[in-house]
Structures are given as C-alpha cells and as structure tokens.
C-alpha positions as a Python dict, from the first residue, in 0.01 Angstrom:
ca = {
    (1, 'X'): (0, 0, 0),
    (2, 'X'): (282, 201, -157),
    (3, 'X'): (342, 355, -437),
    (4, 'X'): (665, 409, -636),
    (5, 'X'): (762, 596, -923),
    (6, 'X'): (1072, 624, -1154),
    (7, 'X'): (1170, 839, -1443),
    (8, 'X'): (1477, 847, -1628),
    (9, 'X'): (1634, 1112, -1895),
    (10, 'X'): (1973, 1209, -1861),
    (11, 'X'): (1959, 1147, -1455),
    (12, 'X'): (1739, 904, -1238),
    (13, 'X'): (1459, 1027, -995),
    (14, 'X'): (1254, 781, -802),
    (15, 'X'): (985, 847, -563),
    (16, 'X'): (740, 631, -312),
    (17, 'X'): (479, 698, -81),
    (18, 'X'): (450, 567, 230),
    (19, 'X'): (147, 497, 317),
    (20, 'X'): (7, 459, 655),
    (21, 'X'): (-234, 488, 909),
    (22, 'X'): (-48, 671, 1124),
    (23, 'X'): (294, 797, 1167),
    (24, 'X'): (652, 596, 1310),
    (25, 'X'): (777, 991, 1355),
    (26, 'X'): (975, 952, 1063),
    (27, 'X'): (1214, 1219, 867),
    (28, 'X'): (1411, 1320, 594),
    (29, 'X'): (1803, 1211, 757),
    (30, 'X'): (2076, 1296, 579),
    (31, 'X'): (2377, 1107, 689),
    (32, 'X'): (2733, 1322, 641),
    (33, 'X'): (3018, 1078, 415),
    (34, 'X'): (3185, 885, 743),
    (35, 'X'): (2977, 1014, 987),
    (36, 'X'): (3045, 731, 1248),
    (37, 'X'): (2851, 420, 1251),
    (38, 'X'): (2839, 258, 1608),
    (39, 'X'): (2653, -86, 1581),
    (40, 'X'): (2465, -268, 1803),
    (41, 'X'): (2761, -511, 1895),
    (42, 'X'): (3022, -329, 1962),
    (43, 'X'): (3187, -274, 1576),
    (44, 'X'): (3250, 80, 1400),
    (45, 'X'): (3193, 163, 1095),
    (46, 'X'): (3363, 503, 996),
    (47, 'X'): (3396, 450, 600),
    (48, 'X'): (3100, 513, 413),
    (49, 'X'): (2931, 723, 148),
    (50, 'X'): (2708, 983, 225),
    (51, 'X'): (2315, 917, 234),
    (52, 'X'): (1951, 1062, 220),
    (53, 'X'): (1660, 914, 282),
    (54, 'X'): (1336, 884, 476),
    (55, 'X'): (1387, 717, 852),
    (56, 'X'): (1280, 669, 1233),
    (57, 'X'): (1607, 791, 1450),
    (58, 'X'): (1644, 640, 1785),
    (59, 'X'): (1931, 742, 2018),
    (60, 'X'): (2089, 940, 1685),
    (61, 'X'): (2089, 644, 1492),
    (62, 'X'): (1854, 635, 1218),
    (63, 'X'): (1673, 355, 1135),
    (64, 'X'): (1568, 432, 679),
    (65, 'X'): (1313, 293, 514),
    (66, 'X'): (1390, 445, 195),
    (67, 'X'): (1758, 577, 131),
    (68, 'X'): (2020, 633, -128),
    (69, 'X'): (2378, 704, -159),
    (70, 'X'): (2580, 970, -297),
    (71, 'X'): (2688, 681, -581),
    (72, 'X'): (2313, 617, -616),
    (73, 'X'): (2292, 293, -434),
    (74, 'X'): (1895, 297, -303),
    (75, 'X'): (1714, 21, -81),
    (76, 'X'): (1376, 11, -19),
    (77, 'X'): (1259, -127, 318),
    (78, 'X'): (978, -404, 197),
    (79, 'X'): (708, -380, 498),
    (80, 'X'): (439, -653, 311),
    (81, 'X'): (824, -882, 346),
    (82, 'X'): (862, -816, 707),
    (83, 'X'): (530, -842, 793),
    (84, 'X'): (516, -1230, 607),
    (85, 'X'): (778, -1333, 788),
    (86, 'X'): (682, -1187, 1118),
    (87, 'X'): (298, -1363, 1062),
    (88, 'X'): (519, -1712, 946),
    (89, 'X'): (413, -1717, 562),
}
C-alpha cells in the first residue's frame, strides 16, 4: 500500500512511498529539457520539458513511476490499476 502526501502554501510539495517487498532497482532520474526520446516504434520525440521522478531504466530509457515536470505536470503510476486489469477485474 502507498502512501501520499501533499501540502500547499505559497508552492506545492507532494510526496509517496512506495512500498514494497522488494526492490524493481529503481532511482531518482532526472530527464534534461529535450533530451531525446526514442520510442519503441520507431518515432522521436525531441520536444519536451524537463522531468524528475522515481523510475526503473532499461537500455537508458527510464521507465517512472512517479514523475513531474518542470511546469509541474505529475503522474502517478497506479500499481492496484495495473494489477486489476492484469488479474481481469
């Protein structure tokens, strides 16, 4: 289960455990403003705002659970969501 916390003055912090069992090797990435996006299919994306966030990287490309952008754009990854569908509820 995971736990998230907000709290908002003059600026916006958020913050959420993850909380597991045991460990996908994730890490803090921070992803440069148009660092160069190569996607699974062939298409580039080379336009983008910067982001941080919490994520597995495979082959350089990181995969976030939790990230948000220099605008403040944040998405959560929803596990219990994935996990429904995967088990067909």
């Amino acid at each position: 289960m995971c736990t998230a916390a907000t709290y908002q003055t003059k600026d916006f912090y958020m913050g959420r455990t993850l909380d597991y069992e045991f460990s996908y090797g994730e890490k803090i990435a921070i992803m440069p403003r148009n660092y160069p996006l190569q996607y699974r299919h062939g298409l580039k994306n080379i336009e983008h705002y910067a982001m941080i966030g919490m994520a597995h990287v495979v082959e350089d490309y990181p995969l976030y659970y939790d990230a948000v952008n220099e605008k403040g754009l944040k998405k959560e990854q929803s596990t219990l969501l994935n996990m429904s569908l995967f088990l067909g509820y």
